[in-house]
MDAnalysis code that builds the backbone (N, CA, C; Angstrom):
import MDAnalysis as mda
import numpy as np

u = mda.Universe.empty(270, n_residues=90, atom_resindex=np.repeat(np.arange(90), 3), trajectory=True)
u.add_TopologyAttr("name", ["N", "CA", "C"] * 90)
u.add_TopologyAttr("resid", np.arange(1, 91))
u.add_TopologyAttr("resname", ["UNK", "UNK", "UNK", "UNK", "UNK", "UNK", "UNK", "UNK", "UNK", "UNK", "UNK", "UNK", "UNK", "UNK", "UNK", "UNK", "UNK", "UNK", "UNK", "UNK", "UNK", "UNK", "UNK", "UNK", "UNK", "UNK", "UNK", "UNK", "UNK", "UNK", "UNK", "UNK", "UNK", "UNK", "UNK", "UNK", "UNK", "UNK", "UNK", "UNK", "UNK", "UNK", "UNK", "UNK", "UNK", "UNK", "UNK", "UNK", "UNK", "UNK", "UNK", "UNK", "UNK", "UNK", "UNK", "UNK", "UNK", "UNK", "UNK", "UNK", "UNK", "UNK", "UNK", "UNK", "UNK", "UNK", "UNK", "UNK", "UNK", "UNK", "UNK", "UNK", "UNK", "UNK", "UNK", "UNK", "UNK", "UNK", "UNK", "UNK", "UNK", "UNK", "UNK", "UNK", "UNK", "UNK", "UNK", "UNK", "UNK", "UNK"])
u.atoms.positions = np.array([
    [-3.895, 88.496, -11.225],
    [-4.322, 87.860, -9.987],
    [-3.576, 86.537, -9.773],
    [-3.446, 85.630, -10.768],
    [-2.672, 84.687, -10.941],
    [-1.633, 84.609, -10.456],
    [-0.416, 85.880, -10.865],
    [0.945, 86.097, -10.680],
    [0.800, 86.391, -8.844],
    [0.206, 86.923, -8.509],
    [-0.376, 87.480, -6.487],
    [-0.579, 86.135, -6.040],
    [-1.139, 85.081, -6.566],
    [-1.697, 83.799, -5.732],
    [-0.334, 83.111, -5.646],
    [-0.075, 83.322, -6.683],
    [1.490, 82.445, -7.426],
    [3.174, 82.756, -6.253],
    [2.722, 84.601, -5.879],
    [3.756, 84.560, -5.104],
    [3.544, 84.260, -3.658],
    [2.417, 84.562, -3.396],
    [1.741, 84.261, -1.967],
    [2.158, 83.013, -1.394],
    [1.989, 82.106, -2.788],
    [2.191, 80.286, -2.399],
    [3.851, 80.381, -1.828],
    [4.269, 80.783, -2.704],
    [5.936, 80.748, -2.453],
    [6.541, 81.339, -1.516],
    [5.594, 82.673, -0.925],
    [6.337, 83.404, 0.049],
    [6.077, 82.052, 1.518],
    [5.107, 81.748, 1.457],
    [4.254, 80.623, 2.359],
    [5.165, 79.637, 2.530],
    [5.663, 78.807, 1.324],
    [6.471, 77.904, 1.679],
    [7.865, 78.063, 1.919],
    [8.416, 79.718, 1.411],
    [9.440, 79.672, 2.275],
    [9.544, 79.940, 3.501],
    [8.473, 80.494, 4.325],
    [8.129, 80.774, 5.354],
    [8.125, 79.197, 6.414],
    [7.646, 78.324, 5.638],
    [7.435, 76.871, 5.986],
    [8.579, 76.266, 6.338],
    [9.445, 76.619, 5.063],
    [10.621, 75.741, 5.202],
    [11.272, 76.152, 6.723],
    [11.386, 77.018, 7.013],
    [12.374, 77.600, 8.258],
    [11.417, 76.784, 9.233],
    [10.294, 76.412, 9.446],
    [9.324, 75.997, 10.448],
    [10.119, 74.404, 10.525],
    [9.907, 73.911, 9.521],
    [10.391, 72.884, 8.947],
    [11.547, 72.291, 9.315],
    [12.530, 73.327, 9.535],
    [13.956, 72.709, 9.841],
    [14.162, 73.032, 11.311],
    [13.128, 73.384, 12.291],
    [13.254, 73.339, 13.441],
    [13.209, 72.106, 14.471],
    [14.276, 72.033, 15.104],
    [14.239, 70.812, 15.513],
    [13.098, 70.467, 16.526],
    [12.243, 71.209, 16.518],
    [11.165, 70.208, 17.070],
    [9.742, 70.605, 16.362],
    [10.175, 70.118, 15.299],
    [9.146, 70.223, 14.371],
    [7.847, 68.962, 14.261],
    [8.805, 67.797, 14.580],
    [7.667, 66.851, 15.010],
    [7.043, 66.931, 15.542],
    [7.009, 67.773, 16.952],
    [6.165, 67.537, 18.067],
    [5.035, 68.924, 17.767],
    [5.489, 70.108, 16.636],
    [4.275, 70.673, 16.267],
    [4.079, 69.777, 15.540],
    [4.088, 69.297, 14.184],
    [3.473, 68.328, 13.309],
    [2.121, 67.747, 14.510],
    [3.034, 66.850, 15.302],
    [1.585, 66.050, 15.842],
    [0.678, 66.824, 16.504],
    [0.620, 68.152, 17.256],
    [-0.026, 68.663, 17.932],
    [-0.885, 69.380, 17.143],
    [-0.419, 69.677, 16.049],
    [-1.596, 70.873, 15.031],
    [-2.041, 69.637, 14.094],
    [-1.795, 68.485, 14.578],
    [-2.313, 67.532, 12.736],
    [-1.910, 68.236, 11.636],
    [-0.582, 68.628, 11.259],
    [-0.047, 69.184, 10.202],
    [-0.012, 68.268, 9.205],
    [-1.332, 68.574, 8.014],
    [-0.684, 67.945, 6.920],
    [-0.147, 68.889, 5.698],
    [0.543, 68.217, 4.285],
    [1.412, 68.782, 3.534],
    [-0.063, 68.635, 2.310],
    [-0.882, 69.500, 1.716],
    [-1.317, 70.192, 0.768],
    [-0.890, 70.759, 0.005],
    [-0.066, 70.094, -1.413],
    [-0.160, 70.913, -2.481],
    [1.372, 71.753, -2.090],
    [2.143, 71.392, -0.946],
    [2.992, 71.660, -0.752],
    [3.065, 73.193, 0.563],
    [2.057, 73.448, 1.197],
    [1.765, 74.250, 2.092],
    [1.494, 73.155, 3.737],
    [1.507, 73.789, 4.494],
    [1.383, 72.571, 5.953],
    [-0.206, 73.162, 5.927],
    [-1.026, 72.998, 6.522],
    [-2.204, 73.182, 7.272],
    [-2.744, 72.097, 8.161],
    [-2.930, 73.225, 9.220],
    [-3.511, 72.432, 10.531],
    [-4.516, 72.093, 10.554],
    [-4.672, 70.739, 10.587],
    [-6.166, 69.970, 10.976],
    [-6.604, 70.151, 12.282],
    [-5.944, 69.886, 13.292],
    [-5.804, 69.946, 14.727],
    [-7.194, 69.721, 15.100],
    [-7.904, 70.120, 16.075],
    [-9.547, 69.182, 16.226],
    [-10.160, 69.540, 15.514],
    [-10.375, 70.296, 14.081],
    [-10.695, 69.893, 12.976],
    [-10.883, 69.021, 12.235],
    [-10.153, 68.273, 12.637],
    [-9.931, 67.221, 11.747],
    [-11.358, 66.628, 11.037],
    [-12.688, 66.281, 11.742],
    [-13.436, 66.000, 11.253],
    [-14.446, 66.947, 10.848],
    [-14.346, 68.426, 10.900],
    [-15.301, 69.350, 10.372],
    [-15.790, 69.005, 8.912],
    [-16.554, 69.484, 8.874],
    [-16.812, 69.497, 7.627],
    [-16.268, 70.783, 6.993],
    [-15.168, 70.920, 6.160],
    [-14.583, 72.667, 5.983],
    [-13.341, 72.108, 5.115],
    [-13.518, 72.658, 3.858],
    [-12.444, 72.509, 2.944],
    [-10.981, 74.019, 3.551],
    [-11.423, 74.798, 4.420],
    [-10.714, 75.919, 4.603],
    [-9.437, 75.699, 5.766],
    [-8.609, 74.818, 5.552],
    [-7.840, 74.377, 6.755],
    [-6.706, 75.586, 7.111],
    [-7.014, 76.114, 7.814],
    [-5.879, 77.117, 8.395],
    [-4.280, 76.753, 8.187],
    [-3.753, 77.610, 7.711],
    [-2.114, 77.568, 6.904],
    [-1.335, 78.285, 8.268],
    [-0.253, 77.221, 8.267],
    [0.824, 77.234, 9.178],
    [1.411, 78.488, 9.029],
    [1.591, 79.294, 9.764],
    [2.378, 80.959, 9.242],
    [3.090, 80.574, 10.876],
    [4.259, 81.032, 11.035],
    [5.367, 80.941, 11.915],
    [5.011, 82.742, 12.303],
    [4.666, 82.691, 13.502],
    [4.445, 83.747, 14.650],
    [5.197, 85.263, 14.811],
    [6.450, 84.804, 14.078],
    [7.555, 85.620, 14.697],
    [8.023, 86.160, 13.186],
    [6.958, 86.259, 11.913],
    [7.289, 86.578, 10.610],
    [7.028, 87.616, 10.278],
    [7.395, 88.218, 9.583],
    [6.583, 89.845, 9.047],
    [5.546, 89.479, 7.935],
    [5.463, 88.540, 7.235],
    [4.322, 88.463, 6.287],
    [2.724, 87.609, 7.627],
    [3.347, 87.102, 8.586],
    [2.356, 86.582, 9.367],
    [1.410, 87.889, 10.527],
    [2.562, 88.508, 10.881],
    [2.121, 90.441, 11.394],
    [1.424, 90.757, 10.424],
    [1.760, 91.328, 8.748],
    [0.838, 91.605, 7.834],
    [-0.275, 90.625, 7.483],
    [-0.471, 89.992, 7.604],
    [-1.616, 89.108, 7.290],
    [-2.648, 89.049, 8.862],
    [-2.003, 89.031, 9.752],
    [-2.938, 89.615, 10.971],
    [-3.469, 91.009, 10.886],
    [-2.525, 91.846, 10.219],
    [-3.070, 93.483, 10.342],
    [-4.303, 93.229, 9.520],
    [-4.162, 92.635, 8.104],
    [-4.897, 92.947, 7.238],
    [-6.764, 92.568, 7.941],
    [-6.363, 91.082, 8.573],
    [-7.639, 91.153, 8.995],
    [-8.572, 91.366, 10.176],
    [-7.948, 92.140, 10.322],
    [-8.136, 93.052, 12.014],
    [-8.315, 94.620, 11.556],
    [-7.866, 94.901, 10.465],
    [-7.723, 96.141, 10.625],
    [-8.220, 96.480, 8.771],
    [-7.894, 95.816, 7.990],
    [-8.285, 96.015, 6.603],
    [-7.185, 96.093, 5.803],
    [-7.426, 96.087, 4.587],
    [-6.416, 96.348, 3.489],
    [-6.013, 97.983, 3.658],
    [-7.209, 98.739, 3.703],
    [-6.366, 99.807, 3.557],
    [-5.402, 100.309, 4.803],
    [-6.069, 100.250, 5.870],
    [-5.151, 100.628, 7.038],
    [-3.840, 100.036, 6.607],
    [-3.770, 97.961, 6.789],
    [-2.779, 97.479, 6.482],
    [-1.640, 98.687, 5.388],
    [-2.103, 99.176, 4.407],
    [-1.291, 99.238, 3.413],
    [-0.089, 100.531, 3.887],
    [-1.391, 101.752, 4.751],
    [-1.167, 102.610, 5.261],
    [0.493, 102.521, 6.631],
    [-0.256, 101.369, 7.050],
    [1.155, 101.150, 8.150],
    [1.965, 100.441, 7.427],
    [1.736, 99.749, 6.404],
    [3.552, 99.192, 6.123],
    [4.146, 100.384, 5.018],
    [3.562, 101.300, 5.014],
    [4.412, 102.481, 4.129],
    [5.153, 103.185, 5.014],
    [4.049, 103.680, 6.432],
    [5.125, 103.677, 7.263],
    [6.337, 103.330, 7.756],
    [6.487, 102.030, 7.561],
    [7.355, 101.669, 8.259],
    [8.500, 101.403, 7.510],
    [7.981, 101.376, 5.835],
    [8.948, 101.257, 4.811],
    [9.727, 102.831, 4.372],
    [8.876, 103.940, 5.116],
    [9.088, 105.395, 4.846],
    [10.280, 105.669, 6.090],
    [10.298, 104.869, 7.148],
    [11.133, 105.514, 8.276],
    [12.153, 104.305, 8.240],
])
């Protein structure tokens, strides 16, 4: 389980980095209250004062691990698993 959390983090921040080197990265920074956790971005945005240790993680829109991570929770693990075999089969 360790080694799954371990790559998750990493797939995340390389996912970040590309967010990161966009040149208008400041002007998301200020609009989502992006802060840097542990080395991940998460949006505070009018959150900011909730009470909620669970701050939503920056995933860039246009990613395939951000599509899979929407399938999964819309639709489940297993469906999820079902369509990316598909798509890894064709």
């Amino acid at each position: 389980m360790e080694e799954t959390r371990e790559a998750e983090f990493k797939w995340i921040q390389e996912m970040q980095a590309k967010v990161k080197s966009c040149e208008d990265f400041q002007q998301l920074q200020d609009q989502l209250n992006l802060r840097d956790e542990n080395g991940i971005l998460k949006c505070h945005g009018h959150l900011e004062h909730a009470e909620t240790e669970a701050w939503p993680v920056l995933l860039p829109r246009d990613h395939v691990f951000t599509a899979l991570a929407t399938k999964v929770l819309h639709m489940g693990v297993s469906m999820t698993l079902a369509k990316l075999c598909q798509v890894l089969d064709s």
